[in-house]
VOVORO-237933 format. One record per residue (C-alpha): residue in one letter; x, y, z. Coordinates in steps of 0.02 Angstrom, whole numbers, padded with zeros to 5 digits, always signed. Layout:
BEGIN
AXYZ
...
//
This chain:
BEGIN
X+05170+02459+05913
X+05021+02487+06043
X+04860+02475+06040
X+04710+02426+06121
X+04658+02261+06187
X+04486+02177+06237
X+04505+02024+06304
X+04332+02002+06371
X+04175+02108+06365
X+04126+02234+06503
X+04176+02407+06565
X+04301+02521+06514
X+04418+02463+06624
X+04428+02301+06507
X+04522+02399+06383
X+04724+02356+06389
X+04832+02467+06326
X+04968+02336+06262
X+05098+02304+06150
X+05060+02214+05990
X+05168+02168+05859
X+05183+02307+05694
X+05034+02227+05552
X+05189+02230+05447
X+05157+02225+05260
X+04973+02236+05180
X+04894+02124+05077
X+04773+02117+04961
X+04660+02288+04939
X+04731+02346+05101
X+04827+02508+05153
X+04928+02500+05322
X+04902+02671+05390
X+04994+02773+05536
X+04861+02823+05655
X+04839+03025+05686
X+04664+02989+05789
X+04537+02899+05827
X+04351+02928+05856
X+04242+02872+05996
X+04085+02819+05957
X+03942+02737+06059
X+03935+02582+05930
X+04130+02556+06020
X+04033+02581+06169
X+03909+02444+06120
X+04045+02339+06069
X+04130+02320+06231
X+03989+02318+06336
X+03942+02165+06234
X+03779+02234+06138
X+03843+02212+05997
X+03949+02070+05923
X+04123+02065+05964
X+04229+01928+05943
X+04376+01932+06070
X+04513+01955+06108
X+04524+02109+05972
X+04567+02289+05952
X+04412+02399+05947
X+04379+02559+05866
X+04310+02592+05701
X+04333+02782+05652
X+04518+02851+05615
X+04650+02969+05517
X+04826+02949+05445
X+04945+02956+05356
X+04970+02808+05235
X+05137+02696+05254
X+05109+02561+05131
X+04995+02493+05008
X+04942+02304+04974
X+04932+02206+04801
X+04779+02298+04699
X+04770+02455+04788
X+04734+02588+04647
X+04662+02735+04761
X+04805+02773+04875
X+04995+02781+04865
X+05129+02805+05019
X+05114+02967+05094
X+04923+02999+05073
X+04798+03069+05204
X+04670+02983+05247
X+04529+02939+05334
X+04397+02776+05357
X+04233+02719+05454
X+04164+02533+05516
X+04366+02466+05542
X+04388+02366+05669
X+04533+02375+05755
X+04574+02573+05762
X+04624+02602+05915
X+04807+02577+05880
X+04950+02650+05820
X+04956+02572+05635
X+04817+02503+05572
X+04775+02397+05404
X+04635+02479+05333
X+04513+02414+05165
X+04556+02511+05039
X+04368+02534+05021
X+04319+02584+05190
X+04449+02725+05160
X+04443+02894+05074
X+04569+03043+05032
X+04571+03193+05187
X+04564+03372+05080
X+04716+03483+05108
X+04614+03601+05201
X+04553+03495+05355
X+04676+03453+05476
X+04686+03239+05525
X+04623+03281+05706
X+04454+03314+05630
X+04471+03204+05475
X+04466+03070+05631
X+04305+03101+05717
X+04214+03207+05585
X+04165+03058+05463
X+04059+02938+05587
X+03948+03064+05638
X+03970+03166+05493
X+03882+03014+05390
X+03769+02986+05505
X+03708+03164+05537
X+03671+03167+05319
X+03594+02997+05263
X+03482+03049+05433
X+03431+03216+05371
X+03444+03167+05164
X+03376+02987+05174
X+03305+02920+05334
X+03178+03043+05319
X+03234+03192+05226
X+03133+03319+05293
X+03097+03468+05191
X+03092+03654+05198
X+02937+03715+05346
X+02942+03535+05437
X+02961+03534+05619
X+03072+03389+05694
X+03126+03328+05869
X+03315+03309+05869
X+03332+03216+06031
X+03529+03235+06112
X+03543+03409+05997
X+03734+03447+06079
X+03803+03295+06065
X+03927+03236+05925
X+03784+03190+05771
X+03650+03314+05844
X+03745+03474+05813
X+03805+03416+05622
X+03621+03374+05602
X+03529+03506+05665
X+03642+03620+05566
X+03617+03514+05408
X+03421+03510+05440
X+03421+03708+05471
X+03503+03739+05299
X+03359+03656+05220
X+03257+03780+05304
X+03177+03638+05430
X+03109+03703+05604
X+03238+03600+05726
X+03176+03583+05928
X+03305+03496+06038
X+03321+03394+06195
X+03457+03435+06298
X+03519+03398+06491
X+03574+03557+06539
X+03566+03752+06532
X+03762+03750+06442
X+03694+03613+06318
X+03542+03723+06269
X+03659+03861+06256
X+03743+03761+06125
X+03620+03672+06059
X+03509+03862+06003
X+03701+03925+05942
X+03696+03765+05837
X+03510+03824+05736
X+03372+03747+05863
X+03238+03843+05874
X+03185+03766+06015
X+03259+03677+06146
X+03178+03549+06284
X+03283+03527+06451
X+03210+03325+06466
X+03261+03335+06652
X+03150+03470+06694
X+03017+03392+06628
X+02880+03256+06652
X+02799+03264+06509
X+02936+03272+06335
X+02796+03234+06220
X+02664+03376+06287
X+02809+03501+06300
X+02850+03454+06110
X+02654+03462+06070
X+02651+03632+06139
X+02774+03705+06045
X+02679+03639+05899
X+02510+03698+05920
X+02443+03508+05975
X+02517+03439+05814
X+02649+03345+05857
X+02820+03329+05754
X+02846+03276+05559
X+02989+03175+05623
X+03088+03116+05797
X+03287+03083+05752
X+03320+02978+05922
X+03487+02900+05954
X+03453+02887+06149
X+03349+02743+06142
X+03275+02680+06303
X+03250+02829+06392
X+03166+02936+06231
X+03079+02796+06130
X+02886+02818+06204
X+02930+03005+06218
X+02972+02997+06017
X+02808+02899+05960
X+02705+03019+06071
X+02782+03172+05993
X+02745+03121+05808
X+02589+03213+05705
X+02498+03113+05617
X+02591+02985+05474
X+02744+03065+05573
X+02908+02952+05562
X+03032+02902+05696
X+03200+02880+05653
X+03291+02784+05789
X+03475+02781+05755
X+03547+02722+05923
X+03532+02693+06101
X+03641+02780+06223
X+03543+02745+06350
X+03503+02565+06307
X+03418+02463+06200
X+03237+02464+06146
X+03139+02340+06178
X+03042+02231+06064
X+02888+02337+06004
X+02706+02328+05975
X+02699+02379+05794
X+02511+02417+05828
X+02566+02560+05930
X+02609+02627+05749
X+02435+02598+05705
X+02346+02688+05856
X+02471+02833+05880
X+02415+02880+05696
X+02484+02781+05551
X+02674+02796+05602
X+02826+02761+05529
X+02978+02674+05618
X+03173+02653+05535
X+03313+02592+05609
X+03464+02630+05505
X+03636+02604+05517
X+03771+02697+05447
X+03849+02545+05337
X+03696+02512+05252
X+03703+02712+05174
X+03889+02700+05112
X+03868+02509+05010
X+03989+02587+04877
X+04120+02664+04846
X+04072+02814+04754
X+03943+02839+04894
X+04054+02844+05019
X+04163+02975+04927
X+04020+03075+04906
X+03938+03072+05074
X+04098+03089+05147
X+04146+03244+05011
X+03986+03332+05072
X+04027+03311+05247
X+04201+03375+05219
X+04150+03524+05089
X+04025+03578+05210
X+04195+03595+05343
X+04304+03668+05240
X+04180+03811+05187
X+04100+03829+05352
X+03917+03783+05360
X+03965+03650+05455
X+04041+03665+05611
X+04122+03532+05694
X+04181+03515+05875
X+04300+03405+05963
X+04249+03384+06144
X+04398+03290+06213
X+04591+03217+06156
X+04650+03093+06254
X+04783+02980+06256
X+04770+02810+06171
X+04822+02738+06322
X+04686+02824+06424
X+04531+02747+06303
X+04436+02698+06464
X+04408+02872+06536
X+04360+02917+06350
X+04241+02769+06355
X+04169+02858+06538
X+04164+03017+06476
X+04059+02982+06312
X+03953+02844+06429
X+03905+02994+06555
X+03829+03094+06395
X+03907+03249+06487
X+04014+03291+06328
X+03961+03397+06186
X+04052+03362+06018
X+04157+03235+05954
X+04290+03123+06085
X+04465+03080+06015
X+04615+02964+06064
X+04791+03008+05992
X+04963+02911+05992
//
């Protein structure tokens, strides 16, 4: 089969599209799965780059869809021939892949594999933020910083049917476009501006935000804890543009009794049966359309390093894909 090598960390060019040798029968509480696609995330980002821990050489990617081959010894869930789809599996970007029968959940009739495949990371992501992180309820204002990329679009939409007032930062005039199509009420261009935090306090009469949902990092992080009201929370749920440094938590104290999370998708899907569900609300909310979901980009497994550029350049809006 092929897949995709990384033999040491560093840019995309360190991906290898190579030849590997078929994971041949599963064992125990595995399911060896034919892969239909594969989402690109920033954590594969991280990954390579060396941010996060990654243990080489190895196939990367986490996030796929298939069509199941073969089952291991204990497998009770799945049988030959079942659509699926799973999250946090290393080792995705290939053509078969041997997939925990845990990490792993059925695809509905109704949604087509392509989507199954990039829908679920930020899918999840997009509803522990808006039903757990800080569940913000009905007449809140938030700051949804990146609003058109992959999880800002799911979440402002989830966020908006909770009847939750939803400004946006964006890059661009086409990205606001998108972003206000997607429910923002409000949208900040953050590269026409010097001043994110006074623009957001304007548009709040002084007040500030109830909460920031940041996944930009670096770039946003003061911008976030200057945006917050009062008790206000920051939810900081990645860092596209790099990682924060190590904070002052007395900056909580004097910007007004803040709150700061950092969450990670594996810590809101511990079980089974709350995978299923988070995962059944994310595809429910597909198949009867109050959720739209968009996929940006396909590209070829064998072309993973100009997905890696593209997502790195934060010029896309929606969800990136490789296919066999």
């Amino acid at each position: 089969m092929h897949a995709i090598e990384i033999r040491e960390t560093g840019g995309p060019e360190v991906q290898l599209y190579v030849e590997k040798p078929d994971p041949g029968r599963p064992g125990e509480g595995r399911i060896l799965v034919e892969l239909a696609a594969a989402g690109v995330n920033f954590i594969d980002l991280y990954r390579r780059e060396g941010r996060y821990p990654l243990l080489v050489p190895c196939v990367p990617g986490e996030e796929g869809s298939g069509v199941v081959l073969a089952v291991g010894p204990g497998v009770t869930r799945f049988a030959p021939g079942d659509r699926v789809a799973w999250t946090t599996v290393l080792g995705s970007y290939a053509e078969r892949v041997l997939v925990p029968e845990d990490k792993a959940v059925v695809v509905p009739d109704a949604i087509d594999l392509r989507t199954a495949g990039g829908v679920l990371v930020h899918g999840m992501t997009a509803h522990f933020l808006a039903h757990d992180s800080y569940p913000a309820r009905a007449g809140e204002t938030v700051l949804v910083h990146a609003a058109a990329g992959g999880v800002g679009l799911l979440l402002t939409q989830m966020l908006k049917r909770r009847g939750v007032r939803v400004i946006g930062t964006v890059s661009t005039v086409e990205k606001e476009r998108t972003a206000r199509a997607n429910g923002c009420d409000e949208v900040v261009r953050y590269t026409e501006t010097d001043d994110l935090a006074a623009e957001v306090r304007a548009l709040t009469g002084g007040e500030g935000v109830h909460a920031v949902y940041d996944g930009v990092g670096a770039a946003t992080f003061d911008a976030s804890l200057a945006s917050l009201r009062t008790r206000g929370t920051l939810v900081l749920f990645g860092g596209a543009s790099g990682a924060v440094p190590p904070v002052d938590v007395m900056r909580l104290l004097w910007g007004g009794s803040l709150t700061l999370t950092r969450p990670y998708l594996e810590h809101f899907r511990v079980t089974v049966e709350e995978f299923e569900e988070r995962a059944g609300e994310v595809f429910r909310g597909i198949v009867d359309g109050t959720l739209s979901f968009t996929v940006a980009g396909t590209y070829p497994l064998s072309e993973a390093h100009r997905a890696h550029t593209a997502l790195a350049s934060r010029g896309t809006s929606g969800k990136l894909l490789l296919v066999p």
